[in-house]
PLY file of the C-alpha trace (Angstrom):
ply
format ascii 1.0
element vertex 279
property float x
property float y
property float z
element edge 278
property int vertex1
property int vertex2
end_header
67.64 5.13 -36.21
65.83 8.55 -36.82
62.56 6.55 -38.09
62.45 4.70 -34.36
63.19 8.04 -32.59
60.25 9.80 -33.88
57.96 7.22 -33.54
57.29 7.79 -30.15
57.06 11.27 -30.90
54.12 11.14 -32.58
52.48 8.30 -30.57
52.37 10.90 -28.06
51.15 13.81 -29.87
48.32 11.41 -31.73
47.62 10.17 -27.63
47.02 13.94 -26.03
45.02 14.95 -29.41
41.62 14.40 -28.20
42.94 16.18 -24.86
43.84 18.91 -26.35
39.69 18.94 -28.19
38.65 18.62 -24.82
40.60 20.94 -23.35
39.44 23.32 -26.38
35.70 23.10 -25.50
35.89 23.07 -22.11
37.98 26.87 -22.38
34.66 27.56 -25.06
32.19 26.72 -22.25
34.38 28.90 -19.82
34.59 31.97 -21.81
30.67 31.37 -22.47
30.13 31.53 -18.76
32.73 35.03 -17.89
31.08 36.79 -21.18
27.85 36.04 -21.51
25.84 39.66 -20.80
28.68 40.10 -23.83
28.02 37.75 -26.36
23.90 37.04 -25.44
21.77 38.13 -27.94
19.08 39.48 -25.47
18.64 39.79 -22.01
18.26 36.49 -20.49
14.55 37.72 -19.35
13.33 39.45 -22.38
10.62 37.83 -24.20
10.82 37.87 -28.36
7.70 38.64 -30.04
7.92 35.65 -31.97
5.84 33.57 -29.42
6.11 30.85 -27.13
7.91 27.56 -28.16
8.71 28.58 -31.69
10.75 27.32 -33.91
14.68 28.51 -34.89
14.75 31.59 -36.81
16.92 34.61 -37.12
15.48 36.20 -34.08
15.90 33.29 -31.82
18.33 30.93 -33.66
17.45 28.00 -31.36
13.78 28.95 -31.02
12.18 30.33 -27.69
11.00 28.89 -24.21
7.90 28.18 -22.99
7.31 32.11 -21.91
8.90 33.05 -25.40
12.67 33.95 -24.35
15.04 33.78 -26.82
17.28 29.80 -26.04
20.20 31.13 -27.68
20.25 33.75 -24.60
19.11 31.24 -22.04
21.94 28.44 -22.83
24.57 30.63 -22.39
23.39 32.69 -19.12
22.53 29.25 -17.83
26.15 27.60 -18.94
26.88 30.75 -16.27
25.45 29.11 -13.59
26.06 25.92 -14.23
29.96 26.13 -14.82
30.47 28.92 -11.94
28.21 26.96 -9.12
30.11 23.59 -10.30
33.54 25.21 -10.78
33.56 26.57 -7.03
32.08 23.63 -5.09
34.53 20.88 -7.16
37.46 23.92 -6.00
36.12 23.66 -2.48
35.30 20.19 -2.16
38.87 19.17 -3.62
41.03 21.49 -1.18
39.25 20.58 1.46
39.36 16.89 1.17
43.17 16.97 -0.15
44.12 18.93 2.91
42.44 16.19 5.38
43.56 13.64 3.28
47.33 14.55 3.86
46.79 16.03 7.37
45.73 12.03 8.28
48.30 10.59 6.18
50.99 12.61 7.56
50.16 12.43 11.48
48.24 9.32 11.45
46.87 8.08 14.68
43.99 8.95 15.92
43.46 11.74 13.74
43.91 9.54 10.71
41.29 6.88 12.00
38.67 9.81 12.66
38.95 11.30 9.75
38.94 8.17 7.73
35.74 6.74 9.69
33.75 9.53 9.12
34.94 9.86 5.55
33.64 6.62 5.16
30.36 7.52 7.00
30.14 10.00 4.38
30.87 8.32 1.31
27.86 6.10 2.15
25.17 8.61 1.22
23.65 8.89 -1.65
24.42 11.95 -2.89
21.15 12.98 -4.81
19.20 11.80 -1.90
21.10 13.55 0.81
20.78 16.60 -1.52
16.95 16.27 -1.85
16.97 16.27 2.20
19.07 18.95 2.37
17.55 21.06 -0.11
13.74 20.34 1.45
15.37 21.82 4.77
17.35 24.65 3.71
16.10 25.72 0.31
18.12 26.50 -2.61
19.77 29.37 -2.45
22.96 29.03 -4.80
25.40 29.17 -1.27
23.35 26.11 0.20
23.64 24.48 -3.53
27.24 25.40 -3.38
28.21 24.25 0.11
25.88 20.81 -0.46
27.56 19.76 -3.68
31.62 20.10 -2.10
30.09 18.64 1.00
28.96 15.30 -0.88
32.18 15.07 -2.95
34.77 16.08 -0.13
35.15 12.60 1.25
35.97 11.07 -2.26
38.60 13.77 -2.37
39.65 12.91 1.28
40.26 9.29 0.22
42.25 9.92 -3.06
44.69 12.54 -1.30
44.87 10.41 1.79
46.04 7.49 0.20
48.07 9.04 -2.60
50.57 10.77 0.47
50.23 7.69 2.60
52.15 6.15 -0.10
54.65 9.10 -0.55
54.95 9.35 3.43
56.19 5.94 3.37
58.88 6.44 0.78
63.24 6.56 1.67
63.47 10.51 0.98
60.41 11.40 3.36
62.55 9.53 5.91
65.67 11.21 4.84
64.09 14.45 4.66
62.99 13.69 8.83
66.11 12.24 9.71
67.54 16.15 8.20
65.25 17.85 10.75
62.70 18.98 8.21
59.39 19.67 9.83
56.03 18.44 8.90
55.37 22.05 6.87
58.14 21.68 4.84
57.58 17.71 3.96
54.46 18.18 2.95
55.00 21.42 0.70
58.46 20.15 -0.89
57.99 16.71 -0.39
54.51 14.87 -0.69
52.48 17.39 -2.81
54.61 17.67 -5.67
54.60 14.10 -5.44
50.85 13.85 -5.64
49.71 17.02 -7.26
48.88 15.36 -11.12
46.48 13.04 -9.51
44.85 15.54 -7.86
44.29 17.60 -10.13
42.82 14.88 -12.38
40.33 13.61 -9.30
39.54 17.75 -9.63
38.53 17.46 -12.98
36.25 14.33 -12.12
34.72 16.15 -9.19
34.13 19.00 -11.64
32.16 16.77 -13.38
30.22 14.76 -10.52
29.05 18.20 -9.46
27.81 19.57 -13.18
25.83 16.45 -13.39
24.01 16.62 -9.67
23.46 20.36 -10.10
21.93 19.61 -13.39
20.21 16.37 -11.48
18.77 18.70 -9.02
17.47 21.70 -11.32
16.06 18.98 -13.47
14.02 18.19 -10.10
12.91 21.63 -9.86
15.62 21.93 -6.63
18.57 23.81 -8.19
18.63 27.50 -9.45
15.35 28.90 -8.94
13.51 30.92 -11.53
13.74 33.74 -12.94
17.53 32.33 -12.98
18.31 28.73 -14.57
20.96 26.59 -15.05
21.30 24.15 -18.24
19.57 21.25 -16.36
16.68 23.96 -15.41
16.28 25.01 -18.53
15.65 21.11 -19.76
12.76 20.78 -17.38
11.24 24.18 -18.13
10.93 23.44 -21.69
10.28 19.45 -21.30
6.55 19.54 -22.56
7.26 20.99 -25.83
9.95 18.86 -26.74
7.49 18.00 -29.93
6.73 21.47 -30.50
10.32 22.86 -29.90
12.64 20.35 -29.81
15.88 22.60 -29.77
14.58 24.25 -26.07
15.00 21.32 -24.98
18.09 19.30 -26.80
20.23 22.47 -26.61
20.81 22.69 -23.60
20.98 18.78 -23.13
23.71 18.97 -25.65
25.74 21.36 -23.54
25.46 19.51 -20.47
27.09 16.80 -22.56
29.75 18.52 -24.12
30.64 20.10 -21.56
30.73 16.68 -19.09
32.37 14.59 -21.88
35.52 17.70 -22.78
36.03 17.32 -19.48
36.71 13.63 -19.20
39.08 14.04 -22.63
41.32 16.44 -21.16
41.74 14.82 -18.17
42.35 11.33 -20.18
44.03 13.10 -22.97
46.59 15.33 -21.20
46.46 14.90 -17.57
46.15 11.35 -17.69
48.84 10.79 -20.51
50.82 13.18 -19.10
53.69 10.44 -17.92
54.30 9.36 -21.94
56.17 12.95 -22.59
58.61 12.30 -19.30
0 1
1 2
2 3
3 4
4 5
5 6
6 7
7 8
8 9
9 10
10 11
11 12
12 13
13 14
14 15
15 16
16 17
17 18
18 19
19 20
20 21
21 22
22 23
23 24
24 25
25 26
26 27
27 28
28 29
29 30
30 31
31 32
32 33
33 34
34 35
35 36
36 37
37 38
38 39
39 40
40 41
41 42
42 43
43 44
44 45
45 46
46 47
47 48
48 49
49 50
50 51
51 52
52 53
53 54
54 55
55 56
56 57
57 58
58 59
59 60
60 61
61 62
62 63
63 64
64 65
65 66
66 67
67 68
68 69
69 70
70 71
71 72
72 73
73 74
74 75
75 76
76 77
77 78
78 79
79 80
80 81
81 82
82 83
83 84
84 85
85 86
86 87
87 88
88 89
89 90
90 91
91 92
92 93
93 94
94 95
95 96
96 97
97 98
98 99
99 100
100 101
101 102
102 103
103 104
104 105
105 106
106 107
107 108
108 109
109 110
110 111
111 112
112 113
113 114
114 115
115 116
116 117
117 118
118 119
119 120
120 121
121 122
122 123
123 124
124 125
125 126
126 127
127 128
128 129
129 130
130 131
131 132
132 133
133 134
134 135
135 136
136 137
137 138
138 139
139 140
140 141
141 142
142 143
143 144
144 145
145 146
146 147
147 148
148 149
149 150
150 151
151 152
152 153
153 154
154 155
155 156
156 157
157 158
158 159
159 160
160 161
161 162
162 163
163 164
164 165
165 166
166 167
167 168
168 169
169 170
170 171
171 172
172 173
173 174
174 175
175 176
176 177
177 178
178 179
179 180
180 181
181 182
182 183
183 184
184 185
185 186
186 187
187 188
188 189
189 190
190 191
191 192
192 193
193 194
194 195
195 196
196 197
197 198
198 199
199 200
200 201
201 202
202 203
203 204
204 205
205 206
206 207
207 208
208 209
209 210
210 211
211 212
212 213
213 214
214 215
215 216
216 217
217 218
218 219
219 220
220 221
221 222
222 223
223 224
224 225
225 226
226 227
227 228
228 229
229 230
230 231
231 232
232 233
233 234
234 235
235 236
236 237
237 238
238 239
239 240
240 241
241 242
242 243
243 244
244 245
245 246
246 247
247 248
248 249
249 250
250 251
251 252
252 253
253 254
254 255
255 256
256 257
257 258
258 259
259 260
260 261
261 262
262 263
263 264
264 265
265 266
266 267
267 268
268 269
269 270
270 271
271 272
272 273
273 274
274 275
275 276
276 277
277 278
């Protein structure tokens, strides 16, 4: 009896483990970003004596740039940028497409079929090329880079909060709560986004994501953060010609695009996603 009662205890602890290693590295990469003029080694500017491209050594433990700045430095003022700039437009691009997603699930009508059409209008674009447009037209200033990466992920967020409360709205206690003379304010604060807030916050974490990797896409163009500032995917293009030379100026900060991406996906699988085995 006591052996079958704890085996599903630790089936769940062994399922959220590599959540919980996720979840660990992605707090790493946050506290990188909040304390970095803390914990950098040297200005992110300042150029080491030891010259340009050189090798790791205890003045520049992952070697220098191409103009002789310390990497070490560089990664984690450009994890700043990186994490910040994707952190707010995945914020704005999933509370604005959650609200119109249960706004036209809720009144439906006309205001559902407009907002659904040009959701799907949207969705249709490729993002990196509607970025490159947009970026040719407005420049790159890190509002335009914030405002065009939550506008290209805000109708994927529309669509996952529209049909997550179309489903709730159709449910016997939405009804009940009507037929009680709730209004619409009160349904859909006490009612449909409790019911729909996990999900949510798991399409968050994916949109988190989606927007490191075309902010990295775009610096990696030479569109994103503009020098003398520089984001992780920035700093693999400035260094990409002496990848024989250097190798670390340019696989560091590959690496922490990747860690950072893939600790992402693990806590969302690991706890968010198994979150329904410890009910």
């Amino acid at each position: 009896m006591s052996d079958t009662a704890l085996r599903p205890a630790r089936f769940r602890y062994g399922a959220v483990l590599p959540g919980w290693i996720g979840l660990a590295v992605v707090v790493f990469w946050l506290a990188v970003a909040l304390l970095a003029p803390i914990i950098a080694p040297h200005p992110a500017g300042a150029i080491l004596r030891v010259g340009t491209l050189a090798p790791a050594s205890a003045a520049a433990p992952f070697g220098t740039d191409f103009l002789g700045r310390d990497m070490l430095s560089r990664v984690i003022y450009g994890a700043r940028y990186t994490v910040g700039l994707s952190l707010l437009a995945a914020i704005c691009a999933s509370a604005i497409g959650s609200v119109l997603g249960i706004l036209a699930a809720v009144r439906g009508g006309w205001t559902d079929g407009v907002l659904s059409r040009t959701s799907d209008a949207l969705i249709s674009l490729p993002h990196l090329m509607f970025a490159l447009v947009i970026v040719a037209a407005l420049g790159s200033s890190l509002p335009v880079l914030v405002g065009l990466v939550a506008f290209s992920y805000i109708p994927g967020a529309f669509r996952i909060a529209r049909s997550l409360a179309a489903n709730v709205n159709a449910m016997d206690f939405i009804q009940v709560a009507r037929a009680r003379g709730e209004g619409t304010p009160y349904i859909v604060l006490h009612e449909i986004l409790p019911n729909i807030l996990l999900p949510v916050l798991t399409d968050f974490g994916l949109r988190f994501v989606f927007s490191v990797l075309l902010l990295s896409g775009l610096s990696f163009l030479g569109l994103g953060v503009q020098p003398p500032n520089a984001d992780l995917g920035a700093l693999v293009r400035e260094n990409i010609e002496g990848i024989y030379d250097a190798a670390p100026a340019v696989i560091v900060p590959a690496i922490a695009i990747a860690t950072l991406t893939i600790a992402v996906n693990l806590a969302i699988d690991g706890l968010l996603g198994r979150s329904r085995l410890t009910d």
